[in-house]
N, C-alpha and C positions, 0 to 999 in steps of 0.2 A: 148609475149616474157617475160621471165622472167629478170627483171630489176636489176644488181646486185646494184645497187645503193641502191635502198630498204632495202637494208639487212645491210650496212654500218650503221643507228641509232643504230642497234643492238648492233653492236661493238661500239659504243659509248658509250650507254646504259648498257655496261658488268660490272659488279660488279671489283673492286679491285683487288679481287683474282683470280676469274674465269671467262676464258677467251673462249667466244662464238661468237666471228669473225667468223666460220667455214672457208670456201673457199670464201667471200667475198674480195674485196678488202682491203688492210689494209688501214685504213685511216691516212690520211698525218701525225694528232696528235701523232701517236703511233709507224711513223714510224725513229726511233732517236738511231737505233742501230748505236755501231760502228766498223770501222773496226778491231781494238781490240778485241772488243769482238764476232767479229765472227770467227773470228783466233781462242779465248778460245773456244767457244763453238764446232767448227767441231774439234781442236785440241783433246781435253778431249773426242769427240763421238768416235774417232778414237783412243784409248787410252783405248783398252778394255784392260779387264784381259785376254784374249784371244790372247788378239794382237801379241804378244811374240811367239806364236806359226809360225810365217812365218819366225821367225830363225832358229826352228825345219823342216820346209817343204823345206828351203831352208839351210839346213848344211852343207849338202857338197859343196855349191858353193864357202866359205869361206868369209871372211871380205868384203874383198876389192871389191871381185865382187858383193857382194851383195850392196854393196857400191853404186857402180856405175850402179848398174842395177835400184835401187830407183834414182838414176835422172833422168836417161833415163826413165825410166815411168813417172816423174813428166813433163817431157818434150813435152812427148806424150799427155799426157792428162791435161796439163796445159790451154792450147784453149777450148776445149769443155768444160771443170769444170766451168774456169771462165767465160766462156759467160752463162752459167746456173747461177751463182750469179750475173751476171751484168740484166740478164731478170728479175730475181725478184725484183731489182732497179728501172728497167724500167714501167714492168707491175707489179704489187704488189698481184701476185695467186702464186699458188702451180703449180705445170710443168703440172700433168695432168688435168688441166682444162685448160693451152696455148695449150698444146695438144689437145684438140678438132680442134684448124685449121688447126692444120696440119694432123691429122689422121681420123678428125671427131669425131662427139659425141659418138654413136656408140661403134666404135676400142677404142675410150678413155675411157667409162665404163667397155669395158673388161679389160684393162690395167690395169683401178683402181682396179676391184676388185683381179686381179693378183698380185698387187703388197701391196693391202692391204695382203695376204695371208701370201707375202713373209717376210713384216715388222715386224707381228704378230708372225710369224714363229720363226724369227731371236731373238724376243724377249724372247720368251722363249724359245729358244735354249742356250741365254746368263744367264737366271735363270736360267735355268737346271747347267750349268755349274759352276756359282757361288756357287749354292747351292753345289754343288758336294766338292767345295774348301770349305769352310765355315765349312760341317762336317768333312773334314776331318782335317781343325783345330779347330773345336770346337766337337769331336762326342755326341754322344748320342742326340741329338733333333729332331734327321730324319728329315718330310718334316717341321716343323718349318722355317728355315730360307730360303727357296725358297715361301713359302708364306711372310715373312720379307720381302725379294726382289722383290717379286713381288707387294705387297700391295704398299710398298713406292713411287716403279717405278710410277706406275699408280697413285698414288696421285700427284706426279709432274708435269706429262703431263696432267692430270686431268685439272691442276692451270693454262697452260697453258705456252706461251712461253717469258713472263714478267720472270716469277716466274723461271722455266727454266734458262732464260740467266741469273739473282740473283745466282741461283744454281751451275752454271755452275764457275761464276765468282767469289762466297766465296769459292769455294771447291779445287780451282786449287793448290791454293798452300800446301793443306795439301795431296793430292794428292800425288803431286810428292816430298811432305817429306817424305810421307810413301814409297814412294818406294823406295828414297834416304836410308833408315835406312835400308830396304831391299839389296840394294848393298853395303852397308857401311856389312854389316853382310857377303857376297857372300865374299868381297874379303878378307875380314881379317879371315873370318872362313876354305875357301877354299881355294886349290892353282888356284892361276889363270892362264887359259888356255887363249889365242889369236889367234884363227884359223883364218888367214890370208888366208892362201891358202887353195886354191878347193881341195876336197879329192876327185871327182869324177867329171863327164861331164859334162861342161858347155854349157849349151844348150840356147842360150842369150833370143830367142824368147817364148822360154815357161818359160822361169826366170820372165822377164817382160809381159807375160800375168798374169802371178801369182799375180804379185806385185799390177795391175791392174784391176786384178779382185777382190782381196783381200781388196781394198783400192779405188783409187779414183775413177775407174768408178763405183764400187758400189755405191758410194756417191751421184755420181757427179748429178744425176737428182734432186737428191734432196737439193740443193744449195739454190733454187730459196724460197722453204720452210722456210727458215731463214731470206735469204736477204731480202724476200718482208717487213719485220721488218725495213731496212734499209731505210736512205735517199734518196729520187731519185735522178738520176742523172740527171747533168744539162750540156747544152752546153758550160757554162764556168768554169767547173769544173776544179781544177787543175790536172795536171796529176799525180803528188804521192797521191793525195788523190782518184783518179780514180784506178791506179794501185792497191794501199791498197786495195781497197773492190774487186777488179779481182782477187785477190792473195789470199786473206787472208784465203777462205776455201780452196784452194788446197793444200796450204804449212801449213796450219792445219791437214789436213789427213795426209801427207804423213810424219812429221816431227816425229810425232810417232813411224808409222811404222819403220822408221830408226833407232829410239832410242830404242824402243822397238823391233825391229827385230835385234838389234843388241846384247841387253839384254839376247836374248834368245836364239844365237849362241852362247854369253860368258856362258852361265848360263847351256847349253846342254854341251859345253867344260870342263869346271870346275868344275861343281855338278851332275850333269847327269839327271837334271829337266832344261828342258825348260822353267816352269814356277817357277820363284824364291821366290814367296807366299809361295808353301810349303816348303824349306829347313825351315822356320822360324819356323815350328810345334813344335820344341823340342828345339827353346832358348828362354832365357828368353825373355818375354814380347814380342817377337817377334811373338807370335802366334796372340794378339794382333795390334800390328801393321800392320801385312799383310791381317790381316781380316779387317781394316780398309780401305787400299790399295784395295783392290778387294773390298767391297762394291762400292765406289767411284770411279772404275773401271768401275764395272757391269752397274750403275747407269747412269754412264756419256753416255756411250754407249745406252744401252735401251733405254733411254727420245730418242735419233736421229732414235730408228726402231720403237716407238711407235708412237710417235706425227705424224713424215708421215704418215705412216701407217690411224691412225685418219681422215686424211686430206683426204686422199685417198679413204677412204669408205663416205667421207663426199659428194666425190666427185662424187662417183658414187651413191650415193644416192638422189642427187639433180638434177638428168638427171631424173627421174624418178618420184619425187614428190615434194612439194612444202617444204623448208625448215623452221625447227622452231629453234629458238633464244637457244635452249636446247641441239639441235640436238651434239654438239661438246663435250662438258662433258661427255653426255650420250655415244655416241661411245667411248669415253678413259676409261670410264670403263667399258663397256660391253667387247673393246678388250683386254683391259689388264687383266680384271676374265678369257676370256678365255685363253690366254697366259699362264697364269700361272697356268692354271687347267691344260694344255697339259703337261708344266714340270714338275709338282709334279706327274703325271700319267703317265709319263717316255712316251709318244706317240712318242715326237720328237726324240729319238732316230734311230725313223724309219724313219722320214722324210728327215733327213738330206742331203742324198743325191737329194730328192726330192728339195730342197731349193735350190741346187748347183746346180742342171742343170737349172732351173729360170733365175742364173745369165746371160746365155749365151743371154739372151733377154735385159738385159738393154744395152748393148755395141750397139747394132742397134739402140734403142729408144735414148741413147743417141744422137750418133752421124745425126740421121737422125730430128732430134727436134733439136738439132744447126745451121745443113746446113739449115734447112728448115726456122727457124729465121731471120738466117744473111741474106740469098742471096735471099727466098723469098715473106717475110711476110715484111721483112725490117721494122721488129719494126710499122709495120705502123698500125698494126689491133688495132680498138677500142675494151675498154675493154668490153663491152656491146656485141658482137661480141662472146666472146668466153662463155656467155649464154646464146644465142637466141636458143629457141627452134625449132629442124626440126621435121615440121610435116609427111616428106613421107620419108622409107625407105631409098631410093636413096640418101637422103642427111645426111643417120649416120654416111655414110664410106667413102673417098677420095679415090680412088682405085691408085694415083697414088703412096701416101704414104703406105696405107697398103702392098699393092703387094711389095715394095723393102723393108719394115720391115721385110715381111715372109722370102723373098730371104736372108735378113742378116740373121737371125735367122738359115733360115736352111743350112746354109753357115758355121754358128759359131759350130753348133751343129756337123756338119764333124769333124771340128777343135776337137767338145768335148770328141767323141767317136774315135779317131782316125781311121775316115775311108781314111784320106788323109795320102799320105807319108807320114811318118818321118819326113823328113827335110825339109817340109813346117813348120809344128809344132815346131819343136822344131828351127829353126833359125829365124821365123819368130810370132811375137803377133798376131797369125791366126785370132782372133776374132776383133782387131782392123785393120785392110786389111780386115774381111767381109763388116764390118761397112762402110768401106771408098768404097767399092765396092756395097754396099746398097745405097748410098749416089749417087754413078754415073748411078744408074739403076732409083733411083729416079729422077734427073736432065732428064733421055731423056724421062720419062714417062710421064711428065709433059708438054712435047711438042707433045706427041700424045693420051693423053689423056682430057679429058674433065671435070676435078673434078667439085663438085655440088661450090657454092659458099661460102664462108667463113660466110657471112653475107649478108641476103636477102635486096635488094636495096630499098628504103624506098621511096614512092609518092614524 
């Protein structure tokens, strides 16, 4: 068996700057986040220069219901978010290495490397796009500043997730100065529009899959990522200080999206850009300003598709061979050269849709990796447990997990392609009803199946 304890000197032994914990547990020393700053730090991931556009996808529903359709999503996926930051409290890894008991070793190195794909993806999809803003407020330097974006990204995640929450935590408030001067310029340059009301069909259930998919369940596996940073929890914790860390990465993500999805219905109303970076191209100093704003936009976001992403290939590469002390560094820049070699080569263009249909696979892994926590692991699995090596086939995969992942999966995927009614889809968050329908195929499978064991019983 491979002892994750071993690996812990390591992360003691880690230099100042750079941070080669990989997938070990974090150790007690280091772990002294707080719930403050994980508020900053999922607030700001979620706080792309992108993010603005779910005003644009959702325009015609108008203000109000857009309004109200981000709480009804924060409401829905308020439970499974936070118990993904309360597990990384608890057990101090990354979701797919707790994933091993629930799915197996196995189904959890394909996940990793699927979701290392998708992290990678996402990140330079976010260069590609920055860069795309950048020249067209700053032209003439072509691919130039998608390599700027991309080198920096990667030197941060590089440093790790110390350096990281530092960055996350000096940059907030200049942040959201620069894009305060950005509205400060929208409203006094522009006439201001307020589309309160729906210009066209409100369809609540594909409103709030939108909202959902765009926002917290994409996140939400990845909670455990940051929290394991965090204090553990104890039996006599207070309960505001328990709620804080349950809370603070969901009303992180989603507090954006509202402000920023609200930005970008005013901003589609009133200027006819969804994204209010460029109206600033032609005022003074404004061009300036908004390229500040979207760096630390771009930034904030990539460090959350990179770093997982990291973890993830770290993750499935230690099912496979014996870990070294380097191994973490070395994947942040291997994946972020490649990331950023896809953007400047215009690839992701093509992928894009290829990423989107990906999402329909975390709303299953979610929700099927919380029920399987809360009602059957009951927190109880030692950490040593989710490294032990299986020597024979039969025990990489759980069959009673995998078989209702496929089932959500290809449940979600009717949902994607509209092979169901209508008005399943659109009244209803189809992919969240797979999920919870994955979830009860899982429950009886587990009564007539026989999974291999979590952890082999010891002399």
């Amino acid at each position: 068996m491979n002892n994750p304890q071993n690996a812990t000197p390591h992360a003691e032994r880690a230099s100042e700057n750079v941070e080669t914990i990989g997938i070990a547990p974090v150790p007690e020393a280091r772990r002294d986040m707080s719930a403050l700053s994980l508020f900053s730090i999922w607030g700001l991931a979620s706080a792309s220069a992108t993010t603005p556009v779910i005003g644009l996808l959702l325009y015609d529903v108008g203000l109000t219901n857009f309004f109200i359709a981000v709480i009804i999503a924060g409401l829905i996926g308020i439970i499974p978010a936070g118990l993904f930051s309360e597990q990384g409290r608890e057990v101090p890894l990354i979701s797919l290495v707790t994933a091993r008991a629930t799915f197996g070793p196995g189904a959890s190195f394909f996940l990793s490397i699927l979701y290392t794909i998708v992290g990678a993806g996402w990140f330079g999809l976010n260069t590609d796009v920055g860069g795309q803003i950048l020249s067209t407020l700053y032209p003439g330097y072509g691919m130039l500043w998608y390599w700027l974006l991309g080198i920096g990204q990667t030197a941060l995640v590089f440093l790790g997730m110390k350096w990281l929450e530092r960055f996350y935590n000096w940059t907030a408030l200049i942040f959201i100065a620069s894009y305060g001067v950005l509205i400060y310029y929208m409203v006094t340059r522009f006439p201001l529009v307020l589309p309160f009301e729906a210009t066209g069909s409100v369809h609540w259930g594909a409103i709030i899959q939108t909202i959902l998919s765009f926002s917290l369940l994409a996140w939400a596996y990845e909670f455990s990522t940051v929290s394991r940073f965090c204090p553990p929890k104890t039996a006599d914790e207070p309960p505001a200080r328990r709620a804080a860390y349950f809370s603070a990465a969901t009303v992180g993500v989603l507090l954006p999206v509202l402000l920023m999805g609200v930005l970008g219905l005013i901003g589609k109303a009133s200027t006819g850009e969804w994204n209010i970076a460029l109206i600033a191209k032609d005022l003074p100093v404004g061009g300036a300003i908004a390229a500040l704003g979207v760096i630390l936009a771009i930034a904030h976001t990539n460090a959350m598709n990179l770093y997982p992403a990291v973890t993830k290939l770290l993750a499935a590469s230690e099912t496979v061979r014996t870990p070294h002390r380097l191994d973490q560094p070395i994947a942040s820049l291997v994946l972020g050269l490649i990331a950023t070699l896809m953007a400047v080569g215009g690839i992701l263009e093509h992928v894009e849709p290829f990423l989107s249909v990906l999402g329909v696979f975390l709303f299953p892994f979610t929700f099927l990796m919380m029920f399987d926590w809360v009602l059957i692991q009951k927190r109880a699995t030692p950490v040593s447990a989710f490294f032990e090596k299986k020597q024979r086939l039969a025990e990489q995969f759980r069959p009673s997990a995998c078989i209702a992942f496929v089932i959500g999966v290809a449940l979600s995927l009717l949902g994607y392609f509209k092979v169901l009614p209508g008005v399943w889809i659109e009244t209803l968050p189809w992919t969240v009803i797979a999920s919870v329908i994955a979830c009860g195929v899982y429950a009886v499978l587990r009564l007539v199946i026989n999974d291999p064991p979590i952890q082999s019983e010891t002399p």
